[in-house]
Phi, psi and omega in degrees: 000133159267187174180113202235151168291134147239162138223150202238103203023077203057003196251131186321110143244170189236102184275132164248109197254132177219189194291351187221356201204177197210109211246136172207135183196141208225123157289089138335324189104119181306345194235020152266161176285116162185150204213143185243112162235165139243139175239152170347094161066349184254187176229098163237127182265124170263122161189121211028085156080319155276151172221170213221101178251147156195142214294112193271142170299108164123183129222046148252050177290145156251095127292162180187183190218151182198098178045048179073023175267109190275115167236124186240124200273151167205133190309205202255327208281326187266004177256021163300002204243000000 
């Protein structure tokens, strides 16, 4: 497993690369207001209100929020990029 700093509209995000799949995940904050979709390939987050897109390798993405935990799934084939 690796793990490189990006950011993701001022907020840390943390890529996690493993053998088959490429896991990105950013803390929001337990006490924002916030909801996750992917629409063809992007990631977009609504929180207090604002929203926040950003473009993903693929679009067989998987996202979701846990407890102000942003996690975004991706196979091996689409965090190739």
């Amino acid at each position: 497993m690796t793990s490189e700093q990006q950011l993701f509209d001022e907020t840390p995000l943390r890529r996690f690369e493993y053998d088959d799949s490429v896991v990105l995940a950013a803390d929001v904050g337990p006490d924002a207001d916030a909801s996750v979709d992917v629409v063809d390939g992007t990631v977009i987050v609504v929180a207090d209100g604002h929203q926040y897109e950003q473009e993903l390798p693929g679009d067989d993405a998987r996202a979701f929020m846990n407890h102000g935990v942003l996690t975004i799934e991706l196979s091996e084939r689409e965090g190739d990029n």
